[in-house]
C-alpha positions in Angstrom: 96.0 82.0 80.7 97.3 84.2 83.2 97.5 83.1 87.1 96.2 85.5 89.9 99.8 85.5 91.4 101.4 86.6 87.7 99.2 89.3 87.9 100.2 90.6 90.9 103.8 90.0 90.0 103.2 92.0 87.0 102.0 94.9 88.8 104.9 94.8 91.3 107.9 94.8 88.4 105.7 97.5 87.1 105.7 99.6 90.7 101.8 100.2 89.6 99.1 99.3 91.9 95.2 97.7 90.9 93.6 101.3 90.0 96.8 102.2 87.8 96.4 98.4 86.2 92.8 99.0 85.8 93.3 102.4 84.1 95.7 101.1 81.4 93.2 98.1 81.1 89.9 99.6 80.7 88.6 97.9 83.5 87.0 99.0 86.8 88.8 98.4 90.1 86.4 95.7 91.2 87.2 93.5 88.1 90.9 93.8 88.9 90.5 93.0 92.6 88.1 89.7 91.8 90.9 88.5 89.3 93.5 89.0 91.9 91.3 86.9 94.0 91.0 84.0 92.1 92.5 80.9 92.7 95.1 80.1 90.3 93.7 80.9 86.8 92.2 84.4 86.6 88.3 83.8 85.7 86.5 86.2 84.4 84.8 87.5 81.4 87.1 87.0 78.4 87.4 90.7 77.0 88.5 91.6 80.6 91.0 89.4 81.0 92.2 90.1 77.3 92.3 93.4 78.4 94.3 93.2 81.6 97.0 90.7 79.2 97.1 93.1 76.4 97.8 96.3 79.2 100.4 94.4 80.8 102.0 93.6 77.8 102.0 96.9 76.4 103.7 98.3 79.4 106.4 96.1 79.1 105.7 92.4 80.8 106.0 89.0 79.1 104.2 85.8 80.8 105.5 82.9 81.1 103.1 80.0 80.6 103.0 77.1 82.6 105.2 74.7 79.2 107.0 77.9 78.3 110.8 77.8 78.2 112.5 78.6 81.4 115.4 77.3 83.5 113.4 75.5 86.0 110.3 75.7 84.4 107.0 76.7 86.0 105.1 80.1 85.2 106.1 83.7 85.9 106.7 87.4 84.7 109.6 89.3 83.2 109.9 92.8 81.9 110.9 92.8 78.5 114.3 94.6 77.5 113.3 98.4 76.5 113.9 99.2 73.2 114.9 102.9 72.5 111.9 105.5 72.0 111.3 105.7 68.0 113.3 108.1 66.0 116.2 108.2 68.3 119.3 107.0 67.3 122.4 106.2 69.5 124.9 105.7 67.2 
């Protein structure tokens, strides 16, 4: 599950705002904004919200779930470490 206030975090470590989300989603503004406005867990239609999860995590966020390992516990959002673009090597 994803909270309201994760996806909103997402969106601001990705500097994106609900159209751009709803873009990379494949959903329409509207669905965004009613997930944004739930309390706590996002409700919605299952696909949607698979949809909004699947975007963010292609773009680079991770969630944190509510018994996932952290510091001092709780949930949240972290951009993952960029890996380098295929077929480019640094060495």
């Amino acid at each position: 599950m994803i909270t309201s206030s994760q996806m909103r975090a997402a969106r601001a470590l990705l500097g994106i705002d609900q159209r751009a989300l709803a873009k990379l989603a494949g959903v329409s503004v509207p669905t965004i904004q009613r997930m944004e406005a739930s309390d706590g867990n996002v409700r919605g239609i299952v696909e949607s919200l698979t949809r909004v999860v699947d975007a963010l995590n292609r773009a680079g966020v991770e969630l944190i779930g509510e018994r996932a390992r952290s510091e001092d516990g709780g949930r949240g959002v972290r951009l993952r470490q960029a890996s380098p673009p295929a077929g480019r090597d640094d060495a």
